[in-house]
N, C-alpha and C positions, 0 to 999 in steps of 0.2 A: 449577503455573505455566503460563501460557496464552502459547505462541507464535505471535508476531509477524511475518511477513516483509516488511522494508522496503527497496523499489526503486525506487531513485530514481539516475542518472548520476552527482549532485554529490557525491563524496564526503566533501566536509567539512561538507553537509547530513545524510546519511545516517550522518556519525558523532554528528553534534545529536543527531537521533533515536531513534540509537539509547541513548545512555546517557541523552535523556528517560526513554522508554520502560522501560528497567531500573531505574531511579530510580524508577518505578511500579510496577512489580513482575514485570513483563514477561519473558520471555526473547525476547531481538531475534535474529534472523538478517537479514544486511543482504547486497541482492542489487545491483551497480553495471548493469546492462542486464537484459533481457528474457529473455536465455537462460540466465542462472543462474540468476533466480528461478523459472523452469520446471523448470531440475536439481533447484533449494532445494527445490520444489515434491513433487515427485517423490521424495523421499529423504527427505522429514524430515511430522514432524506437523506441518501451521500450521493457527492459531485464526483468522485473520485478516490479510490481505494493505492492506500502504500503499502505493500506486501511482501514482507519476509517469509521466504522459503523453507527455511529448516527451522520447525517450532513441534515441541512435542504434542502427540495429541493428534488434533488434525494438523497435517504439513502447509506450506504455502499454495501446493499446487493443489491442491485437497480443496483449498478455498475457491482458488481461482474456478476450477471446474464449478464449485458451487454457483458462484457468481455470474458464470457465462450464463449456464441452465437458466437461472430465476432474474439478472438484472445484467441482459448482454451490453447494453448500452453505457454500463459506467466503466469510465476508462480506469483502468488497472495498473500501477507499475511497481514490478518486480523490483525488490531491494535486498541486496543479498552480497555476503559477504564474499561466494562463491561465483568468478569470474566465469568458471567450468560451465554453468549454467547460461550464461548467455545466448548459445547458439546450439542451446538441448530444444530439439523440437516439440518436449512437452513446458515447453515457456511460452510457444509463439501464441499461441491464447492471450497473453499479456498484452497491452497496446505499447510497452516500454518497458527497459532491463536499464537499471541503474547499480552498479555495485558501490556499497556502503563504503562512505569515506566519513571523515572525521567534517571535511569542509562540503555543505549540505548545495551547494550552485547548481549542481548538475542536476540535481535533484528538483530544484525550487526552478529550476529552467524547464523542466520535462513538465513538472504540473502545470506552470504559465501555458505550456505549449499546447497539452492536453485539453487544458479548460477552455483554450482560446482567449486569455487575457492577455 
């Protein structure tokens, strides 16, 4: 089973998410800021990171550079409410830009594609 870690601030987003993503077969670890998903990071196996942008604290991109530095190989994708962001050149780090909708396909499509399932 191929772990997930998803951080995102809103928690009754990141509870969607997560039992999406279990319902697919997933194992979810769900991180509410910046600096858990860097503990999460740190301490556990992940396959692939789902990453909100605007989170106080440490921001998404704050992460993302974390993540390239110490584990360049897990693929990354941006999830943000803020379409603006997609073609900002401090995203292209990301391997994927998804903006946040209510119907999660596009989403549950970019990880198949990512993980190679």
């Amino acid at each position: 089973m191929q772990n997930i870690l998803v951080v995102d601030d809103e928690i009754e987003l990141s509870k969607l998410y997560q039992q999406e993503l279990r319902d697919e077969g997933f194992n979810v670890m769900v991180a509410n800021d910046g600096f858990e998903a860097i503990n999460l990071a740190q301490k556990n196996t992940i396959d692939l990171v789902v990453l909100d942008i605007k989170m106080a604290g440490m921001d998404g991109l704050e992460v993302l550079n974390e993540f390239r530095m110490k584990n360049a190989d897990i693929p990354v994708i941006l999830n943000s409410a803020y379409s603006t962001y997609k073609d900002d050149f401090s995203t292209w780090l990301a391997d994927a830009y998804v903006v946040k909708s209510s119907n999660l396909d596009e989403l549950k499509n970019k990880i198949r594609e990512l993980l190679k399932i």
